[in-house]
N, C-alpha and C positions, 0 to 999 in steps of 0.2 A: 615207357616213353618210346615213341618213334622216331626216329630220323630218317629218314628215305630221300631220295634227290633222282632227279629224271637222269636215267643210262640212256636209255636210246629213247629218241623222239620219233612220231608216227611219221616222219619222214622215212626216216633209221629202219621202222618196225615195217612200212609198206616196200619198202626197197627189199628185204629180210625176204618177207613173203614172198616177194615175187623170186628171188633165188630157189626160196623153197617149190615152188610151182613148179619150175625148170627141173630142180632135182626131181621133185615126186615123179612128172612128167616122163622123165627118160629112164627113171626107176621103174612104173606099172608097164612103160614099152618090153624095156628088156624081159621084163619077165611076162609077156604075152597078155596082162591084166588090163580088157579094154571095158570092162563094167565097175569098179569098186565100188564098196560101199562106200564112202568117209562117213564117220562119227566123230565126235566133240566131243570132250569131257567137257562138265560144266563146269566155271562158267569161261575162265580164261581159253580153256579148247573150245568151245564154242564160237568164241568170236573170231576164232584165228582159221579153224575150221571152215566156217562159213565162208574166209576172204578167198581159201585154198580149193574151196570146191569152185567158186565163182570163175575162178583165173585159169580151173583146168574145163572147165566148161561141162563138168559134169552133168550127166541128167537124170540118174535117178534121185530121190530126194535124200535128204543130209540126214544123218541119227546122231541124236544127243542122248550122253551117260552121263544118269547120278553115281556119283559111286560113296555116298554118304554111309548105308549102312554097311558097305565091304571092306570100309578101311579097318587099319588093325588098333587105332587109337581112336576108335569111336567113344568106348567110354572115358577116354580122356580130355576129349574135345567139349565137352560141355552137353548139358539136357535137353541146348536147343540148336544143334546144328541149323544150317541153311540145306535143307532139300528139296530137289526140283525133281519132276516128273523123268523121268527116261524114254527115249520116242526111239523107238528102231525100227522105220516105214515101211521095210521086207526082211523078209527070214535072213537070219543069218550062218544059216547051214551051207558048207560048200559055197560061202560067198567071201569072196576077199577084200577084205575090208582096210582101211586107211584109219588108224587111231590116229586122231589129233590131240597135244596136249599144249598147253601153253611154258611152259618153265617145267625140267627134268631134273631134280639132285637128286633125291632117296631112290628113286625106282619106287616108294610103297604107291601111289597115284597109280602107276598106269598097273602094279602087281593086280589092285583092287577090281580095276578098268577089267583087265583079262577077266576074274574071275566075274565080272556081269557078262561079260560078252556071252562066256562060255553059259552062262544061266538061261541066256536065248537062243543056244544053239552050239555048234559046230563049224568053226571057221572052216576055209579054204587054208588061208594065209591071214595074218596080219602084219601089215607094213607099220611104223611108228613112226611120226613127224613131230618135231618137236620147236617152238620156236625159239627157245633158249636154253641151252644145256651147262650146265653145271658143276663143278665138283661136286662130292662128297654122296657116291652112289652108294650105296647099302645095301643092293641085291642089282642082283649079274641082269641089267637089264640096259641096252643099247638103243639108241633112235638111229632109224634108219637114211632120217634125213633129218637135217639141225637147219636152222636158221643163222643162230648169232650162238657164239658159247662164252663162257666167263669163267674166271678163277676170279672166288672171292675170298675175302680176308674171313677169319673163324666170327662166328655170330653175322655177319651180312645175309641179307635175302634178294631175292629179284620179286620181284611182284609186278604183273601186267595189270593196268589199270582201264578202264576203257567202260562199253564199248566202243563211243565215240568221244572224242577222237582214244586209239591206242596208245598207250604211254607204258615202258617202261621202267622201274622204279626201282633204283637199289641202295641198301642203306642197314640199317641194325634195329631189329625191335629186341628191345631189353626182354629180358625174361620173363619180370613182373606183368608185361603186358600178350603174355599169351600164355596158355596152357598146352606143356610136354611137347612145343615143337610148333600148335597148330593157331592157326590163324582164327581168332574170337570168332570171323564174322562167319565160317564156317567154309569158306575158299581157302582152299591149300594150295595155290599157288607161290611159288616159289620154296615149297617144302616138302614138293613130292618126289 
């Protein structure tokens, strides 16, 4: 059984962004980064991705990451995960890139995310944007820019709902209704 209840509304969540814009913004200045890549993790980075390139006015095109077969509870997750293609429009060698995620707790999400990156190359840098950040990290992994962050009570989740309108969503999914942590549908959002 689920219980979930909207946390922040697409008022909430576009206001969020736009903070996050400002920070990434005076983040890739300081550090002299006037081309980045941004990518998405699918599908919650994706959509948040997409609002953060728009607002920075980026121009080269956006890359979206599967990171279905890198996670480390692939075989726990079930026989028919949700897989989506991975698009990365230019090399990502010597290119500094913007990983977008949507919800941070475990750190294993964006651990996975790195190890595709590195499958297409050799960063410059990666910077981390996260829209919601979490307790209960499980490996030494920091976002460089947050949005909204939450302490939740034991068993609670965040889950972005979208993509239009963005909703996010916090609440308890029982045990019975997931397997070892992950989300049936095959979105690890709010578990990564």
């Amino acid at each position: 059984m689920t219980t979930m209840h909207t946390w922040q509304s697409t008022d909430e969540i576009e206001a969020a962004i736009g903070q996050m814009a400002d920070q990434l913004g005076a983040l890739l200045a300081a550090r002299a980064i006037d081309r980045p890549l941004m990518v998405g993790i699918h599908s919650g980075g994706v959509w948040i991705a997409e609002r953060l390139h728009k607002r920075l006015g980026l121009q080269e095109p956006m890359g979206q990451l599967d990171i279905s077969f890198y996670r480390d509870d692939f075989t726990r997750i079930g026989t028919h995960p949700q897989v989506r293609p991975s698009d990365l429009p230019v090399p990502v060698d010597d290119r500094h890139i913007v990983l977008v995620d949507d919800v941070l707790q475990t750190g294993r999400t964006i651990r996975a995310a790195l190890n595709v990156l590195f499958d297409y190359g050799r960063p410059a840098s990666v910077v981390l944007a996260i829209l919601a950040g979490r307790d209960g990290r499980e490996l030494p992994i920091e976002p460089d820019v947050v949005g909204l962050n939450a302490e939740l009570e034991p068993g609670e989740q965040i889950k972005l709902t979208g993509p239009e309108p963005l909703t996010l969503k916090r609440g308890r999914v029982e045990p019975d209704t997931q397997t070892a942590g992950a989300d049936p549908s095959g979105d690890d959002s709010g578990s990564a």
